[in-house]
BALOBA-1460 file (C-alpha; in Angstrom, 3 decimals):
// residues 149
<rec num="1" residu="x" x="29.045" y="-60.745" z="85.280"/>
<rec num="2" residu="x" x="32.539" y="-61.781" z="84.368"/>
<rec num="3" residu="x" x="32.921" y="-63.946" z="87.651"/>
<rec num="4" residu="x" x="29.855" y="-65.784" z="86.770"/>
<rec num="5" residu="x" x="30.954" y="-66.098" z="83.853"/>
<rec num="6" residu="x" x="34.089" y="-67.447" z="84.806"/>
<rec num="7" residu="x" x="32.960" y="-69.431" z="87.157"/>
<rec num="8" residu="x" x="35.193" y="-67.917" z="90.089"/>
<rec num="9" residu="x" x="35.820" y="-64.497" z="91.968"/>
<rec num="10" residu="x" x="38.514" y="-62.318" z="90.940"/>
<rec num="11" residu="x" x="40.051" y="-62.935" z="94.456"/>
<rec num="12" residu="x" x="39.786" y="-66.982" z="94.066"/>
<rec num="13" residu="x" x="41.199" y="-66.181" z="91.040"/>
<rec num="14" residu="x" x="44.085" y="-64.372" z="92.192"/>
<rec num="15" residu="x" x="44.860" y="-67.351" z="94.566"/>
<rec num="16" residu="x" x="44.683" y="-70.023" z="92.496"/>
<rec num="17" residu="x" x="47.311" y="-67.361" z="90.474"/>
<rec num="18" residu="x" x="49.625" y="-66.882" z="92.926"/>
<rec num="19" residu="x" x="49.776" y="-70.818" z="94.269"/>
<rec num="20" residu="x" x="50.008" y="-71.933" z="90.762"/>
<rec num="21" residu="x" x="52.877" y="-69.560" z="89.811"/>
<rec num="22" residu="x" x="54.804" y="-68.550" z="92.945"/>
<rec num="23" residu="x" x="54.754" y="-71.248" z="95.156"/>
<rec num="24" residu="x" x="54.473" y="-74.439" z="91.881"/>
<rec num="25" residu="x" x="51.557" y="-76.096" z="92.906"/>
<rec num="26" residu="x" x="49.835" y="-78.229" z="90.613"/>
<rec num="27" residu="x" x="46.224" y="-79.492" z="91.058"/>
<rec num="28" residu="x" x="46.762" y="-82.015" z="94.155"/>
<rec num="29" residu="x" x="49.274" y="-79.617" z="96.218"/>
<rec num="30" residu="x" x="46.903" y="-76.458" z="95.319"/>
<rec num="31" residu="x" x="44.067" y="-78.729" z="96.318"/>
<rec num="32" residu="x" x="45.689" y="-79.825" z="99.805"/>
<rec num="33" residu="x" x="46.513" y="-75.670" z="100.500"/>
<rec num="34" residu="x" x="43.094" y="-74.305" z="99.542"/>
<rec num="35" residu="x" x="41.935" y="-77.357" z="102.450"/>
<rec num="36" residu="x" x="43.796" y="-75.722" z="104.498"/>
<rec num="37" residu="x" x="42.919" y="-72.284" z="103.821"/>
<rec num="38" residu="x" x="39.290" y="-72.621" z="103.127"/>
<rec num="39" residu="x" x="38.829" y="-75.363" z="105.027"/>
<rec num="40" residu="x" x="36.459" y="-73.453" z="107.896"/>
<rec num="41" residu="x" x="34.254" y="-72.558" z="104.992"/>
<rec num="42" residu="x" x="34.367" y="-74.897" z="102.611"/>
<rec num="43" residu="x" x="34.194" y="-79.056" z="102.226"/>
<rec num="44" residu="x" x="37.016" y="-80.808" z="100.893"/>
<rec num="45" residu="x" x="35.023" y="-81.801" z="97.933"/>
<rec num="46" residu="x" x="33.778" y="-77.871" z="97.354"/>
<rec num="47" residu="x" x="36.976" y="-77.376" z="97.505"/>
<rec num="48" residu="x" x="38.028" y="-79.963" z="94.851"/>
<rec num="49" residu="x" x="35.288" y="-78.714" z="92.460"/>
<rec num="50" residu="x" x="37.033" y="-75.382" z="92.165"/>
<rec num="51" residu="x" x="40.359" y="-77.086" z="91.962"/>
<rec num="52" residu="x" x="39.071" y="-78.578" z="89.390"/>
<rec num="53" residu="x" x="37.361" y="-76.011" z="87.532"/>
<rec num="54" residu="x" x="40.233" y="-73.920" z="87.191"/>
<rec num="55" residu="x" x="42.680" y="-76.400" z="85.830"/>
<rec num="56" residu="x" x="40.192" y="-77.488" z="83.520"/>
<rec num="57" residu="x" x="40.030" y="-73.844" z="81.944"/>
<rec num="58" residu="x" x="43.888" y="-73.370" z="82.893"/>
<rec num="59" residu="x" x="44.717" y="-75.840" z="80.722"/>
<rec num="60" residu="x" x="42.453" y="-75.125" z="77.914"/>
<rec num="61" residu="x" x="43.711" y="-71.734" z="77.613"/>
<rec num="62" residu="x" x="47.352" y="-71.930" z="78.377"/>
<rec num="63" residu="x" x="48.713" y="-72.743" z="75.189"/>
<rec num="64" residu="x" x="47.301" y="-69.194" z="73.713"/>
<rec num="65" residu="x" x="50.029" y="-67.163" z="76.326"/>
<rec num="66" residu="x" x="52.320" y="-68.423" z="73.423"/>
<rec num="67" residu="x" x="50.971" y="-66.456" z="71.134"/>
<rec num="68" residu="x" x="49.809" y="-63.160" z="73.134"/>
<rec num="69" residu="x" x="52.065" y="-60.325" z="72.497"/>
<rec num="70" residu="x" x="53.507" y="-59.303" z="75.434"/>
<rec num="71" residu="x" x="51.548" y="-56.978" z="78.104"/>
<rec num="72" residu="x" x="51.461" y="-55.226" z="81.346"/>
<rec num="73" residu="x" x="50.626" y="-56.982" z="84.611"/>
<rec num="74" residu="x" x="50.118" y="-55.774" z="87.769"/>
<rec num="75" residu="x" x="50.793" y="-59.286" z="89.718"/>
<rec num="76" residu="x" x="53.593" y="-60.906" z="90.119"/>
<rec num="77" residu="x" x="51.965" y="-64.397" z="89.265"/>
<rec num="78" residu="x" x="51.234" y="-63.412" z="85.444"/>
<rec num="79" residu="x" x="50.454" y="-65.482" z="82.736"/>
<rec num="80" residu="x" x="53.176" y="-64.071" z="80.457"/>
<rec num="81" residu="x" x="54.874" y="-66.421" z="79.041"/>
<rec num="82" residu="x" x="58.658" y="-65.950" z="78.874"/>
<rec num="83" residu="x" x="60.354" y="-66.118" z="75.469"/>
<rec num="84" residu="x" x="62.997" y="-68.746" z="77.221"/>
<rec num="85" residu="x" x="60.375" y="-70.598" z="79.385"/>
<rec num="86" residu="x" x="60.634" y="-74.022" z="78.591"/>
<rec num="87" residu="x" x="57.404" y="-75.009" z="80.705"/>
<rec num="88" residu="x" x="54.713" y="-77.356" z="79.121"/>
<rec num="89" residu="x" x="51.936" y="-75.204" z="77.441"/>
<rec num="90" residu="x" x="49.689" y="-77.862" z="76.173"/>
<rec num="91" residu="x" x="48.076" y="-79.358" z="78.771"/>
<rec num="92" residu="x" x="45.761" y="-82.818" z="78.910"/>
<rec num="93" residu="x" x="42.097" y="-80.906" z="80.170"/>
<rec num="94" residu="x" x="40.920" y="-83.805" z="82.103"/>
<rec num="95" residu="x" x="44.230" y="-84.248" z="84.588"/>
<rec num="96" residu="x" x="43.250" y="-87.954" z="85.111"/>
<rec num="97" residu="x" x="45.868" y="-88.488" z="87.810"/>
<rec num="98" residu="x" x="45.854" y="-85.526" z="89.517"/>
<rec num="99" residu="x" x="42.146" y="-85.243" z="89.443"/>
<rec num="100" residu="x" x="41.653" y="-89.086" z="90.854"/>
<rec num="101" residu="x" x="44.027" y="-88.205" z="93.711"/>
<rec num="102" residu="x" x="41.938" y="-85.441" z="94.391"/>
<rec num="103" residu="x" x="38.869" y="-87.703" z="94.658"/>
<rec num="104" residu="x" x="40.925" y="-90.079" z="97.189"/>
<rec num="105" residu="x" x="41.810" y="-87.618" z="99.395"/>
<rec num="106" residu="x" x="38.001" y="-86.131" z="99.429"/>
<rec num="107" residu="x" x="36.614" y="-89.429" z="99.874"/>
<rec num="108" residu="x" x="39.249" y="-89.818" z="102.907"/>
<rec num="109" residu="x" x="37.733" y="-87.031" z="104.126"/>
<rec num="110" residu="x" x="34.200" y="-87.960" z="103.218"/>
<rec num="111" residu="x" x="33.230" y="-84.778" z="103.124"/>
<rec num="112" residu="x" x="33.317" y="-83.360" z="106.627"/>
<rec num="113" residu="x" x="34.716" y="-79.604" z="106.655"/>
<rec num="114" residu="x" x="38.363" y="-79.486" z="108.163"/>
<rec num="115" residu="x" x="38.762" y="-78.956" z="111.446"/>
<rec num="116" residu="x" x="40.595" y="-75.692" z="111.819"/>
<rec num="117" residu="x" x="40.212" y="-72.320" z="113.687"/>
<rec num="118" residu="x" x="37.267" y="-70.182" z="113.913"/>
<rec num="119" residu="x" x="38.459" y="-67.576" z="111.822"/>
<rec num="120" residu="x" x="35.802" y="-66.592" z="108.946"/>
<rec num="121" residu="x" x="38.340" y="-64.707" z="106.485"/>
<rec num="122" residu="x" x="39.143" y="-67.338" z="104.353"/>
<rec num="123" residu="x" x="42.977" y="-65.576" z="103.505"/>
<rec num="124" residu="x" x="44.247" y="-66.385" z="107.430"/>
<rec num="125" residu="x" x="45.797" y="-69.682" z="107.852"/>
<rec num="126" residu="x" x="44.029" y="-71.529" z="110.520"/>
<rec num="127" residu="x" x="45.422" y="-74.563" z="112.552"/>
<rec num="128" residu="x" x="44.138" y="-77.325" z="113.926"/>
<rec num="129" residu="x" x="43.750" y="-77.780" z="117.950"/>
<rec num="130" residu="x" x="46.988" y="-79.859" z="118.010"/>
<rec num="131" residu="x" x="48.469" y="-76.693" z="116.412"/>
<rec num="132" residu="x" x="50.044" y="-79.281" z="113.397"/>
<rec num="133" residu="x" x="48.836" y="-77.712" z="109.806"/>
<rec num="134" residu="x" x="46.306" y="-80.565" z="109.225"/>
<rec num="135" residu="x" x="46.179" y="-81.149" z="105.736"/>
<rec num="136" residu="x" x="47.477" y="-78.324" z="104.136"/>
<rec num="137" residu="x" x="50.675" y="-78.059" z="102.412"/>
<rec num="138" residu="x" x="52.723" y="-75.415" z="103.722"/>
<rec num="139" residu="x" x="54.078" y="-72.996" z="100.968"/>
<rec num="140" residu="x" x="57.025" y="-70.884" z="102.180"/>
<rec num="141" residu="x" x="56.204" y="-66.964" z="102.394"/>
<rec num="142" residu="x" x="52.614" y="-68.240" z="102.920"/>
<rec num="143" residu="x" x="52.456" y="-66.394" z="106.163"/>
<rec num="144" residu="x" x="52.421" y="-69.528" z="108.298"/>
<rec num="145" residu="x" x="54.952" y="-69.389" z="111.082"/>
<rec num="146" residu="x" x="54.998" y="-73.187" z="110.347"/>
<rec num="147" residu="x" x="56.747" y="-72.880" z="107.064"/>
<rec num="148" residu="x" x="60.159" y="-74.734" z="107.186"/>
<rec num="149" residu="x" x="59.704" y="-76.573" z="109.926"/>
């Protein structure tokens, strides 16, 4: 009930978590990864609407890590917000750049699913037949021996 509620699985969750946190991605470069990730499951523009979706709510909610006392977490991607962090915490919900250059790049891809590996568990990084990463932007210590190169 809370996933539906959310609107995403704990697991998407804890992706979006770890992308948005440990390797800085913001809505376009989170966007380009999950293509690359997802992309033998999902369309580029499925994958934009959960993009999308979790920024929205990101965004909405960030500001109240401010004012959360402080509390255990088991990831290292948490939400707690540092007493020194000088990060933004209020956030415009609609991301009208970010979100438009989402819509750009689905539209270049009008909507076929990305052509990567066979591999049906969406955590393995697949690559396309050239062996080139397609789309995706490679985060370091994503697991992809393509990182850094």
């Amino acid at each position: 009930l809370d996933e539906v509620d959310m609107g995403m699985t704990y697991e998407e969750l804890s992706v979006y978590g770890r992308l948005r946190k440990i390797f800085h991605c913001g809505p376009v470069s989170m966007f380009k990864n999950l293509c690359y990730r997802w992309g033998a499951r999902l369309t580029p523009s499925e994958v934009a609407e959960k993009v999308k979706h979790f920024f929205k709510y990101y965004s909405i909610n960030r500001h109240k890590m401010t004012v959360l006392t402080p509390s255990y977490h088991a990831e290292s991607y948490s939400p707690e917000d540092n007493r020194f962090d000088l990060r933004q915490f209020l956030y415009n919900a609609r991301w009208p750049y970010q979100f438009r250059k989402i819509d750009e790049l689905v539209k270049e891809l009008d909507g076929e699913k990305v052509p990567f590996s066979e591999s049906s568990d969406h955590e393995k990084m697949g690559t396309t037949s050239d062996g080139g990463g397609g789309m995706g932007v490679i985060a370091a210590g994503s697991g992809n021996p393509k990182a850094g190169h």
